[in-house]
MARPA-915753 format. One line per 8 residues: their letters; for each residue x, y, z of C-alpha. Coordinates in Angstrom, 1 decimal. Example, Ala and Ser with C-alpha at 12.3 -4.5 7.8 and 13.67 -1.06 7.14 Angstrom:
<sites>
AS> 12.3:-4.5:7.8; 13.7:-1.1:7.1
</sites>
This chain:
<sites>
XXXXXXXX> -12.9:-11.8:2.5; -15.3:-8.7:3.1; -14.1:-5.8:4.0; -16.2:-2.8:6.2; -16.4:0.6:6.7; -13.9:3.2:5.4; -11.2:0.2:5.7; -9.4:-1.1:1.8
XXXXXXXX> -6.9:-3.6:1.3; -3.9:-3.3:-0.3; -0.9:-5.4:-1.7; 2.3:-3.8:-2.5; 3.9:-3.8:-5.3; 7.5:-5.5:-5.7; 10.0:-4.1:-4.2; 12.5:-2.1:-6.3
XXXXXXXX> 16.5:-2.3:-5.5; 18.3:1.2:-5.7; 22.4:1.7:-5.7; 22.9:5.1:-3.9; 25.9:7.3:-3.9; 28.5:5.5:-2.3; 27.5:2.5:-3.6; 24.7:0.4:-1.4
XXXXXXXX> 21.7:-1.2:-2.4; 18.5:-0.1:-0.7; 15.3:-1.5:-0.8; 12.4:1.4:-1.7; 11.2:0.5:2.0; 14.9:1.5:3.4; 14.6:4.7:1.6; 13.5:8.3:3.7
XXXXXXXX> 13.0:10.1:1.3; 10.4:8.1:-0.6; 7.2:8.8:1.7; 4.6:6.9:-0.4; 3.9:3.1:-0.9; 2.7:2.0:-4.4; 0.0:-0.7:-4.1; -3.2:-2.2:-5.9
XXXXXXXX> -6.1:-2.7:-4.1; -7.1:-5.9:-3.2; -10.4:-5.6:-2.1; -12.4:-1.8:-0.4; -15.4:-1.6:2.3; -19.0:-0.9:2.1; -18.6:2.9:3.0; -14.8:3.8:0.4
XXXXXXXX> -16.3:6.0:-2.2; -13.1:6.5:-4.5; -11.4:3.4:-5.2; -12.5:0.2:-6.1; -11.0:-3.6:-6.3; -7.9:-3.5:-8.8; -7.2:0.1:-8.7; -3.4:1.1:-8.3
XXXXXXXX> -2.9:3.7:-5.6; -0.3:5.4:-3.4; -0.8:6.2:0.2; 1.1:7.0:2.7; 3.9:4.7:4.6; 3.2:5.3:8.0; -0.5:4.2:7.9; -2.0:0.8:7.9
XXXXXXXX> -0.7:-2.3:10.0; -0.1:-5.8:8.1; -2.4:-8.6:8.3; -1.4:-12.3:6.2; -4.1:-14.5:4.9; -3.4:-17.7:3.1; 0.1:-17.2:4.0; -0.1:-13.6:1.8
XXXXXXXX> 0.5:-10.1:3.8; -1.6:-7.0:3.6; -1.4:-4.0:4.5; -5.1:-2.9:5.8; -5.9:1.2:5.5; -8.4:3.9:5.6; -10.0:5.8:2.7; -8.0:8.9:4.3
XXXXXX> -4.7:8.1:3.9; -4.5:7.3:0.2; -3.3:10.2:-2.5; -3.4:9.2:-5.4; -5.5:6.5:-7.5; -4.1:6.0:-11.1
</sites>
């Protein structure tokens, strides 16, 4: 898989199970007040100057769209919508 431009792809991380006040599990994706996604990077195009394959990053929720491969989903994103690389 090669990927171009400004374009990286990610893999989430597992999905952590919360009880909340009165008592109901939520997923971290069922959550609003949690507005990042923690994910490593899977592979990052020709032109992404700041991360690079492996690195663990957050970036926002609302960006992306999925994409499976070998039965494995995705999430495909820009350079721009990631904040943080640890």
């Amino acid at each position: 898989m090669k990927v171009v431009g400004k374009n990286i792809i990610v893999e989430l991380e597992e999905e952590k199970v919360k009880e909340n006040i009165s008592g109901l599990l939520l997923g971290e994706k069922q959550r609003e007040d949690i507005r990042y996604h923690k994910a490593t990077v899977e592979q990052s195009g020709d032109e992404v100057k700041v991360v690079k394959n492996g690195d663990v990053i957050y970036f926002d929720r609302h960006s992306g769209f999925n994409l499976e491969i070998n039965d494995i989903t995705y999430i495909v994103i820009q350079e721009k919508d990631v904040v943080i690389v640890l």
